[in-house]
N, C-alpha and C positions, 0 to 999 in steps of 0.2 A: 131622732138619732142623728149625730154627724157625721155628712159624709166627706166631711174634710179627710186627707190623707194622714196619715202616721208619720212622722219622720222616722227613721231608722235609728236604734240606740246607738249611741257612739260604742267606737269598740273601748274595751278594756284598756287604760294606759297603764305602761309601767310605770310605777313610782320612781322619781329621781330621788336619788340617795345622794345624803352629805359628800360622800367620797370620790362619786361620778360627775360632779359640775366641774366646770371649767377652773384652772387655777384661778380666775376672777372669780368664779361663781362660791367656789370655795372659801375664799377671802373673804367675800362679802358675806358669806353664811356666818361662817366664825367669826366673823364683827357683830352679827348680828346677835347670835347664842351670848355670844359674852356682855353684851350692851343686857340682853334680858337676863344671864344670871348674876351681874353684879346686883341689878333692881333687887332681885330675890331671894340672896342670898348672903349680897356683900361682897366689896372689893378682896378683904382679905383672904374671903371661902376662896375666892376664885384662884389671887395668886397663889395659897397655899396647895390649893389641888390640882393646879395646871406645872407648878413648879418654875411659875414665870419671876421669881425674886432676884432682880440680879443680882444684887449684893449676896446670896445662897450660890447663884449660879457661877460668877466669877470668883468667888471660895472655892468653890467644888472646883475650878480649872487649876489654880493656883496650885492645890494641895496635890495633884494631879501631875501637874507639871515637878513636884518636886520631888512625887514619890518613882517618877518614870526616872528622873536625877538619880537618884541615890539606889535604890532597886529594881533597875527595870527586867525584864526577864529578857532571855535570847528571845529574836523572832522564828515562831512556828512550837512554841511551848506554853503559848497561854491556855485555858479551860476554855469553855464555851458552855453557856448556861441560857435556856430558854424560859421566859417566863408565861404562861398560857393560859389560858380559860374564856369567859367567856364577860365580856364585856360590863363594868359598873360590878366586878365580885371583889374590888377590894384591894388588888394587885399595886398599887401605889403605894398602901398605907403598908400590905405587908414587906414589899422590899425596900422601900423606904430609906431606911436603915445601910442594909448593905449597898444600894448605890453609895451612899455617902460615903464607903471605905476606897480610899485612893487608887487602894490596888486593882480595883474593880472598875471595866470602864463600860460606858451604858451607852444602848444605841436604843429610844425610845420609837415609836410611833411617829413621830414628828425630826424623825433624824435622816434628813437626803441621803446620807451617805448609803444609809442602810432601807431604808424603807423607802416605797412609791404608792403615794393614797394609802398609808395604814397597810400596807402589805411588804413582805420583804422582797427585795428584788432579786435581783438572779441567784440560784445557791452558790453559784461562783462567783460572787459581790461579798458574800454575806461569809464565805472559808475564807476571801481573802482579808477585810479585815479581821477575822479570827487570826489567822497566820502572821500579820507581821504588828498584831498589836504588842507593846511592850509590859502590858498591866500581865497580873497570875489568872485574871479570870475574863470575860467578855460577856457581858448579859445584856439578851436582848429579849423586849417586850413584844411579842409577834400575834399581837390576840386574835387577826383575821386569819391568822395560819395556824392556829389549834388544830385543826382538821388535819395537818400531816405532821403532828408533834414526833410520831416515829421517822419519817419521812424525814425530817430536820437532824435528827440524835445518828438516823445510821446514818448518812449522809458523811457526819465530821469522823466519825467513830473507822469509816472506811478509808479516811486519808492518816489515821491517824492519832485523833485530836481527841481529848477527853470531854466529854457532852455530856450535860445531864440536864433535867426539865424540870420546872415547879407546876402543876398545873394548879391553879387557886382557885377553890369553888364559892359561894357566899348562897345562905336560905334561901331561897326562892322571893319570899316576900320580899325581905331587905332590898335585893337584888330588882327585881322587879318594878319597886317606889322608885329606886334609886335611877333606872334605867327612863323612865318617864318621866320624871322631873326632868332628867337633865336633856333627854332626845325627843321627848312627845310620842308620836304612835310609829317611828319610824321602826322599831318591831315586824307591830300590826301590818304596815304597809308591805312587807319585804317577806314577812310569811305571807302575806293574798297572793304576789307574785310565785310563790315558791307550787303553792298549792293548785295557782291556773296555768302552771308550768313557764308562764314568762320570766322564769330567773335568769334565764340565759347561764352564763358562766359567773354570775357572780359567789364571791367566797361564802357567803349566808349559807347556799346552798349544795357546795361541794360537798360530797361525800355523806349526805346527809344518807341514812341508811332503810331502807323500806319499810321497816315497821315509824322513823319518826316523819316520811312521808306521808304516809298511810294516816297515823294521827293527825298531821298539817291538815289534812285534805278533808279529814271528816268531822271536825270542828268548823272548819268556814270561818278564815280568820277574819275575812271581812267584815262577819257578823262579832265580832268577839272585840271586848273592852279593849282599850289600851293597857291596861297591868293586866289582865288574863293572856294577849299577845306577848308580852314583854317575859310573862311564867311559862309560856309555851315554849320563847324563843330559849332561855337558858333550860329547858328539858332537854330539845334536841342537841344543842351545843354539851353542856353537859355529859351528855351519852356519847359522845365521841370519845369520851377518857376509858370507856368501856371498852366501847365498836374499835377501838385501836390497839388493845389489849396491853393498854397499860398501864393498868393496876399489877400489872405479873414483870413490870421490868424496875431491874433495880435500879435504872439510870432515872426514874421519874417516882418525885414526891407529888405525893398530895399535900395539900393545905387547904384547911377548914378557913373561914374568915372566921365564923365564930369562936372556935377554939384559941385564934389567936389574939380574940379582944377577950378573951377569958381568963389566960394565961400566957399572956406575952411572955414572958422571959424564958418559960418550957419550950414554947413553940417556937421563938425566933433561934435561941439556943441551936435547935433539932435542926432549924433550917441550915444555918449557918455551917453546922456540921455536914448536910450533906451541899453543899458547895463550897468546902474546905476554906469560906471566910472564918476568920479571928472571932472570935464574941467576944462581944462589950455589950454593957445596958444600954450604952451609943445608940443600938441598935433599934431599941422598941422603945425609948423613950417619949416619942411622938405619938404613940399609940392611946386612944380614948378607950375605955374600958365600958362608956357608955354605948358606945356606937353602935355595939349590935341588939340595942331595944331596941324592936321594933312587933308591929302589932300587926295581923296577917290582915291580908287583904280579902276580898270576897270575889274571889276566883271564880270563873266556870267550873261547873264541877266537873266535866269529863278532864281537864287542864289541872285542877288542885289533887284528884285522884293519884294522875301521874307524874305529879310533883312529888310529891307523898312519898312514892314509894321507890322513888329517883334518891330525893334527899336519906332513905335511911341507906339505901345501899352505899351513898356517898361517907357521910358518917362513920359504916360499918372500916369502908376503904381506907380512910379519914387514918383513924383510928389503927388498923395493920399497917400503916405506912410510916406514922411515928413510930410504932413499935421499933419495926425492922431497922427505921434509921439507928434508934435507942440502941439497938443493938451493935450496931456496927461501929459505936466510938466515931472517937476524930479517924478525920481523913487522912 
């Protein structure tokens, strides 16, 4: 037997996340991600789904610049419209469309003015461009801040301002393939932290609620696939549309991905009506009708179970929250 000594296991490290490196480090990741999914996917995948075309991008300014010309609004009268959910569900293809309408002006993920690291910055950054923008609406994409989508709505709605939220959900599978292709197991790694309590304050893990703790913790993400993480991770996120209660406000749609590669022009339509933009076919034109084939994956089954029964309640939501739009006509 050896009586050499042990070393001690190192301790547990946190995983570094895209969003936490250095602006070098960040730079150099995002050169790196895109060097790999042009290999994979192609030049055009990438500029059409990052929206990097300039000839698209200084269109959108120009038209922009001539609609704020000709009808711009008083300042402290525009809308304010949140778009939410839960990361790789789709939220690009579905608003798509209405960024491109002039009157609408768009503060994405990747917009200094409004965001720092994929997060919004101060709520008083975030009313003030609402207040002296001259466009009729202001949508912003705040996907790491789903977690206080009511938190966002009364906020504008207290000074004033008319607020309303799209939260976009996508299958689980789709969702899942989708989030793994494009990020790897950065999921997996960000539930193990969440689970060995090292999340510290990061957004993954705000507000997350005790029962989808409880699940984190008793799965052992670190043993679990990267698509079974990637299913777990949009469960817990997911269930914030719940845990916030707002399936019960009328200032927040649901939106299906799949419903809307099913039947674009019902669904963008509906959309469009509860954010008081115009409809055109303009809108969903873009939209592939194939996109939502897809073939499920082979999940853990404690993680597929509570997928399961996640997605029909979503569906059922789905489903009362066109109604209700349906109901309520134009704005």
């Amino acid at each position: 037997m050896s009586t050499e000594p042990v070393a001690p296991s190192a301790a547990p490290v946190t995983a570094v996340l895209p969003e936490e490196r250095s602006d070098w480090g960040r730079l150099r990741e995002r050169a790196r991600r895109h060097v790999e999914w042009v290999r994979r996917d192609g030049l055009a995948r990438l500029v059409e789904e990052d929206g990097l075309d300039p000839r698209e991008r200084i269109g959108a300014a120009v038209r922009a610049r001539r609609w704020r010309r000709d009808h711009a609004v008083e300042p402290g009268t525009a809308r304010a419209a949140f778009v939410v959910g839960v990361q790789r569900s789709g939220t690009n293809m579905v608003v798509r469309g209405i960024e491109h309408d002039p009157a609408v002006e768009v503060h994405n993920e990747n917009d200094r003015r409004a965001f720092a690291r994929f997060q919004l910055r101060d709520d008083a950054v975030m009313r003030g461009l609402v207040s002296s923008s001259r466009h009729e609406l202001v949508l912003f994409k705040p996907l790491c801040d789903s977690h206080r989508t009511g938190d966002l709505l009364d906020g504008l709605t207290a000074v004033g301002t008319d607020a309303r939220a799209v939260w976009v959900y996508r299958g689980v599978d789709g969702r899942a393939r989708s989030a793994v292709q494009k990020f790897g197991d950065v999921n997996r790694r960000v539930l193990a932290d969440i689970a060995a309590g090292r999340a510290g304050d990061r957004w993954q893990a705000r507000r997350l609620s005790e029962a989808s703790l409880e699940l984190i913790r008793s799965v052992d993400p670190e043993r679990l696939d990267a698509h079974s993480a990637a299913a777990l991770f949009w469960l817990v996120r997911n269930r914030l549309y719940f845990e916030q209660d707002l399936a019960e406000r009328a200032d927040v749609h649901l939106v299906g991905y799949e419903r809307v590669v099913a039947d674009p022009e019902t669904e963008i339509a509906g959309l469009a009506r509860f954010l008081g933009v115009g409809y055109t076919p303009d809108l969903h034109t873009h939209i592939d009708r194939r996109a939502a084939r897809v073939s499920p994956l082979e999940l853990d089954p404690r993680v597929r179970v509570a997928c399961t029964e996640l997605e029909a309640l979503l569906a059922e939501a789905a489903e009362r929250s066109f109604r209700r739009r349906d109901a309520e006509g134009p704005r």
